[in-house]
FIMARZA-942093 format. One record per residue: chain; x, y, z of N, C-alpha, C in turn. Coordinates in steps of 0.05 Angstrom, whole numbers. Layout:
// FIMARZA-942093
   chain   n.east   n.north     n.up   ca.east   ca.north    ca.up   c.east   c.north     c.up
       A        X         Y        Z         X          Y        Z        X         Y        Z
...
//
This chain:
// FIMARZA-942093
   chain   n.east   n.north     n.up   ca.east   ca.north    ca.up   c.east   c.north     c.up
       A    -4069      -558     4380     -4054       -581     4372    -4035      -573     4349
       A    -4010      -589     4342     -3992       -571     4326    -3991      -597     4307
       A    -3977      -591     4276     -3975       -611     4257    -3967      -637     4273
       A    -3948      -634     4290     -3932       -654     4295    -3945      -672     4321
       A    -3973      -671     4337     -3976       -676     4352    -4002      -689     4331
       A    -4018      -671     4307     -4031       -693     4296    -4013      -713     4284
       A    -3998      -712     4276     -3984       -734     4259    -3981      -764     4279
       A    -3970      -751     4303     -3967       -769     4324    -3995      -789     4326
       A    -4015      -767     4332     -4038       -781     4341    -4047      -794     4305
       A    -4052      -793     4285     -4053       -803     4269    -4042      -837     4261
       A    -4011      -838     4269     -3992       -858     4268    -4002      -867     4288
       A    -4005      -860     4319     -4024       -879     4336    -4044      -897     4333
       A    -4070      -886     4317     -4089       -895     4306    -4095      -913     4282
       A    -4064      -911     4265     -4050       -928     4244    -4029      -951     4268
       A    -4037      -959     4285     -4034       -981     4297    -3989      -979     4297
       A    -3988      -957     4302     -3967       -948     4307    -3948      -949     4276
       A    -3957      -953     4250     -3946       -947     4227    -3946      -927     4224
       A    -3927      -914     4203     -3911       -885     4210    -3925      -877     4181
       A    -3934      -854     4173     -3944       -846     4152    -3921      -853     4137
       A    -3926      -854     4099     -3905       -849     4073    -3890      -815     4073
       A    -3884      -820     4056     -3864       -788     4053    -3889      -779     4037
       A    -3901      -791     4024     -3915       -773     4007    -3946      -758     4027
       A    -3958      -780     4044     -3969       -787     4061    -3961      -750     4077
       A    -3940      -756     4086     -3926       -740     4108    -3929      -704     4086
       A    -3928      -707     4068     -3915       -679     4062    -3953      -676     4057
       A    -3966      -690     4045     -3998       -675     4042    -4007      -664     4069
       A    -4006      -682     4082     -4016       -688     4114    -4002      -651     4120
       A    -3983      -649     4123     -3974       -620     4125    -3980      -597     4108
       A    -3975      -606     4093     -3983       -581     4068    -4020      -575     4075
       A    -4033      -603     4079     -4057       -590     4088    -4073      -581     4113
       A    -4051      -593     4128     -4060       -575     4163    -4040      -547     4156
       A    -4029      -540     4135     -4017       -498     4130    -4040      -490     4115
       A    -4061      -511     4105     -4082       -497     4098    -4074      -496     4064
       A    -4057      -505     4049     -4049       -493     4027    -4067      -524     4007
       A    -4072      -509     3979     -4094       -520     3970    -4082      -543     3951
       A    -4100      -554     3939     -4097       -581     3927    -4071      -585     3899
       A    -4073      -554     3889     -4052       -545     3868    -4028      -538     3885
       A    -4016      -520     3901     -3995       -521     3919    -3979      -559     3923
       A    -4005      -570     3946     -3988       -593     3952    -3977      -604     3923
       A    -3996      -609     3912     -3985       -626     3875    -3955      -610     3875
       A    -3954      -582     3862     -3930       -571     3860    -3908      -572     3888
       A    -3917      -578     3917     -3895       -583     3939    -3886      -609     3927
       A    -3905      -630     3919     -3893       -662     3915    -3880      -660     3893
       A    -3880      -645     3870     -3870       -649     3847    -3840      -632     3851
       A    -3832      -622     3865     -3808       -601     3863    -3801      -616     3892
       A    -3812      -637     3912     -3799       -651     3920    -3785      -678     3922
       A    -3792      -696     3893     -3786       -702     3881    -3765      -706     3855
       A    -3745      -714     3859     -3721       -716     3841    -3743      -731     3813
       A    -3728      -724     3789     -3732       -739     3756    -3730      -768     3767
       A    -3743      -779     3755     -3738       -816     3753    -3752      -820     3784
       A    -3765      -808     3800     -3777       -824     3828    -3799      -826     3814
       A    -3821      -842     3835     -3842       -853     3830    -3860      -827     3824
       A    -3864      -809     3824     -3879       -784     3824    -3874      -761     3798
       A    -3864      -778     3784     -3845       -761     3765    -3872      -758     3735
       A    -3896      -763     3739     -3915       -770     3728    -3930      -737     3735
       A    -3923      -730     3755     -3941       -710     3758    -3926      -685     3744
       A    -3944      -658     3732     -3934       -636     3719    -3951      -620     3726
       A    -3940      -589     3726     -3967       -571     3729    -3986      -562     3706
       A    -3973      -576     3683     -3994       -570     3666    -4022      -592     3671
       A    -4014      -612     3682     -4039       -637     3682    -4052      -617     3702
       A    -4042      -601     3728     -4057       -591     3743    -4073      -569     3742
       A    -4066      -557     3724     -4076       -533     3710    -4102      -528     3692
       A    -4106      -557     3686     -4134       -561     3680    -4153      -564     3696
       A    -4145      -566     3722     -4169       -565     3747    -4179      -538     3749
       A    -4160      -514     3742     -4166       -493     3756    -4167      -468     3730
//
């Protein structure tokens, strides 16, 4: 099965609602297998200043690890 065939079957099961963007980039970042510090830093560098996500930094993440 490839990212894009779970996603499908996912949004099926969500009664045909389409995942969020943010939704959408974890959902990927974690079927490549890449870990909980990666996605944070994919959402934060895919995020422009002033969006809703603009709260996150890698120093807050850096105390996990």
């Amino acid at each position: 099965m490839t990212v894009e065939e779970a996603i499908a079957l996912v949004e099926q099961l969500l009664e045909r609602r389409r995942l969020t963007e943010v939704q959408d980039i974890v959902f990927r970042q974690s079927w490549a297998g890449q870990t909980y510090f990666d996605i944070a830093i994919a959402l934060f560098c895919h995020f422009p200043r002033g969006r809703s996500l603009e709260a996150i930094s890698v120093n807050q993440y850096k105390l996990y690890y």
